[in-house]
C-alpha positions in Angstrom: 85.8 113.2 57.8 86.6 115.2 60.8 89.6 114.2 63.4 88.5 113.3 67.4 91.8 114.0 68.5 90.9 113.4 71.8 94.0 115.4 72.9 92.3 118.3 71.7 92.9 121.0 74.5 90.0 122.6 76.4 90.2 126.2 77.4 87.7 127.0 80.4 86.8 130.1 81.5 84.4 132.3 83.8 83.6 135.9 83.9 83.9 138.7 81.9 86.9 137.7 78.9 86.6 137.7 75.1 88.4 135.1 72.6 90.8 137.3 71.2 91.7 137.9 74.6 91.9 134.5 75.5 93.5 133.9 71.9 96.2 136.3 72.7 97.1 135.0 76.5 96.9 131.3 74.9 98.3 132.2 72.1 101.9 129.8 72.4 99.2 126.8 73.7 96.8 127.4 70.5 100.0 127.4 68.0 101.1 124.1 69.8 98.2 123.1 69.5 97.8 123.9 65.7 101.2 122.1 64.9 100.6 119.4 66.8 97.0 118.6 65.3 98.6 119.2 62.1 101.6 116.4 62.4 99.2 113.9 63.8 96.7 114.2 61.1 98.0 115.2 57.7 99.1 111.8 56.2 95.6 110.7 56.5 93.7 111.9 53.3 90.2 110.8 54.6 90.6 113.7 57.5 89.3 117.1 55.6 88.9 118.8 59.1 91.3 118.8 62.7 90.3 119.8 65.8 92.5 122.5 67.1 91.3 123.7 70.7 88.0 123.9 72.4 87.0 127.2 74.2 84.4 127.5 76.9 83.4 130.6 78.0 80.4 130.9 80.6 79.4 127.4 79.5 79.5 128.4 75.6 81.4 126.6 73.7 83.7 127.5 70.7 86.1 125.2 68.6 89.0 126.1 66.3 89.0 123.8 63.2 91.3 123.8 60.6 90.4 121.9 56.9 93.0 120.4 54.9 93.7 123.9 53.0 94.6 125.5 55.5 97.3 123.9 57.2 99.9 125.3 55.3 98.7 128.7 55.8 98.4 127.9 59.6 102.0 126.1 59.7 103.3 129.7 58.4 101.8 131.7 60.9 103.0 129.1 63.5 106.8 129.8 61.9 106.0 133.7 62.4 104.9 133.2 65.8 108.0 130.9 67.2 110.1 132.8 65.2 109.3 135.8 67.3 109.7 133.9 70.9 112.8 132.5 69.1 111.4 128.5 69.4 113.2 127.8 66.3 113.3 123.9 67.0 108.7 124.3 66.4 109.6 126.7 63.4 111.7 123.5 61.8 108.5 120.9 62.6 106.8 123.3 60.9 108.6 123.3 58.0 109.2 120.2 57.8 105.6 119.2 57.7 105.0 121.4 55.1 107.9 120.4 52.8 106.3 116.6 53.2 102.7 118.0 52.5 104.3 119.8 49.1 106.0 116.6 48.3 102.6 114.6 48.8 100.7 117.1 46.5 103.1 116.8 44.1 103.2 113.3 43.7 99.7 113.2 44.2 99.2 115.7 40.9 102.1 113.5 38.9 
């Protein structure tokens, strides 16, 4: 099942520009984005798929979707990121999202 977070965020642009460069001017909005798509959807086990952020360009549209398996992975490149603009207060969400995730797992697998 895939999340309609309707508080997705919608990136909309004109003229000439590229995702990566609207992934690197967006970059901070995209990683909030990640984390908080993340916190408001990982307890529920029938959600395999988030909704991260929607990107039109020139009325094309592209969406950044994480799966279940990923969110970890994506919560430590969040850390790397705040941890670099020094947002340490995100990099502890993060962590503590994936120290409950781990936990869930493990109980899961006990």
């Amino acid at each position: 099942m895939l999340n309609k977070n309707n508080r997705m965020r919608k990136l909309q642009f004109t003229g000439d520009v590229t995702i990566d460069q609207i992934f690197e001017d967006y970059k901070r909005e995209i990683y909030d984005n990640v984390i908080n798509s993340i916190q408001e959807n990982y307890m529920n086990y029938e959600i395999d798929e988030i909704n991260v952020v929607k990107i039109s360009v020139q009325s094309k549209d592209y969406s950044i979707n994480l799966t279940r398996d990923k969110f970890i992975t994506s919560l430590n490149r969040c850390i790397s990121f705040f941890e670099e603009t020094e947002e340490y207060e995100k990099c502890q969400v993060c962590v503590d999202i994936i120290t409950n995730i781990d936990n869930k797992k493990n109980k899961r697998l006990a």
